[in-house]
N, C-alpha and C positions, 0 to 999 in steps of 0.2 A: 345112359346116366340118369339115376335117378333125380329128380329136383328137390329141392327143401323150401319151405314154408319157414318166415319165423316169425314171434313177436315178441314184442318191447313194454315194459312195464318200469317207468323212470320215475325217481323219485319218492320210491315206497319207504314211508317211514319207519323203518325198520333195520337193525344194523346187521350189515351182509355178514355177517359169522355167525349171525342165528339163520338166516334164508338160506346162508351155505350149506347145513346141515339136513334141511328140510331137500337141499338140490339133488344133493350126494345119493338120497334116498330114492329117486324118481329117475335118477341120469339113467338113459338107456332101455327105458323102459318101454311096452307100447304107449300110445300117448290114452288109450281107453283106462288098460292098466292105472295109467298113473294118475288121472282122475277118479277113478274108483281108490285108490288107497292115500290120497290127500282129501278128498272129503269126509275119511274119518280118523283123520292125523288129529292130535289134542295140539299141534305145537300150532301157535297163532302166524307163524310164515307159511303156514298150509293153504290159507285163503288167496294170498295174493299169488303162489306159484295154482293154485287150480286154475285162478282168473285168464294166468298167462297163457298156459299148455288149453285151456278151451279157446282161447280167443285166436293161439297159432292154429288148431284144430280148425276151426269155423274160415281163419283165412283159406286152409287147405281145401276145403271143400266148396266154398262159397267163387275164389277167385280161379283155379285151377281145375277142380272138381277130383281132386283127390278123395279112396274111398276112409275113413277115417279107421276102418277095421285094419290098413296096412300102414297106418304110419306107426313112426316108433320115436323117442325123444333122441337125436343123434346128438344132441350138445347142450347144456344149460351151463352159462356163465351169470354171476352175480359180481356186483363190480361195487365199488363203494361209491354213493352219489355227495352232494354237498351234507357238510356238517352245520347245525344248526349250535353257535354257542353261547352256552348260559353260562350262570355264575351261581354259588352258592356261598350264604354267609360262612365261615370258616373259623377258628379259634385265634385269638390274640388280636381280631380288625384284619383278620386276612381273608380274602374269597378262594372259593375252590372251583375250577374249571368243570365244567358239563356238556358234554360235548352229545348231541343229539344224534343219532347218526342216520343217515338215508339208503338207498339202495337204487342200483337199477338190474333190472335180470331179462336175459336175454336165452329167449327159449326156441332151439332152430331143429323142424319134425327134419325127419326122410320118412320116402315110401321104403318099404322091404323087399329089398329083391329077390326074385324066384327064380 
């Protein structure tokens, strides 16, 4: 059985329906792959999913000694974290709701089996 590496990146300010899209792109990917084609994504969730799949990368290697040429992205989930809520002035004395939104994503490698 192969084992899996993951890591956690909670609280990224950034609302998970943009970080979903940047996921969708990378899911399944090698995890080298997928660092080489998010560090030249234009979409600003590019940075915090590079953060995650290096730092599961570095777990694989550092705690287990996984070789990082055979891992591959088995799963990325993005989860909605706390809402941060504002107010904005509105028309007639009324305020308009602003709703901040957060993230947490959760990025779990495998090795590749032969």
């Amino acid at each position: 059985m192969a084992s899996e590496v993951r890591a956690v990146a909670r609280y990224v300010r950034m609302s998970p329906q943009k970080v979903r899209l940047v996921a969708d792109q990378v899911r399944g990917m090698g995890a080298v792959d997928a660092l080489a084609v998010l560090k030249h994504m234009p979409q600003a969730a590019a940075r915090p999913m590079y953060k995650v799949i290096r730092s599961a990368v570095a777990n694989a290697e550092e705690n287990i000694g996984m070789d990082r040429e055979d891992l591959y992205i088995a799963q990325v989930t993005v989860d909605g974290g706390p809402m941060m809520k504002r107010w904005r002035a509105g028309a007639r004395g009324r305020y308009k709701k602003i709703l901040k939104r957060s993230s947490h994503i959760t990025v779990v490698l495998s090795e590749v089996e032969e």
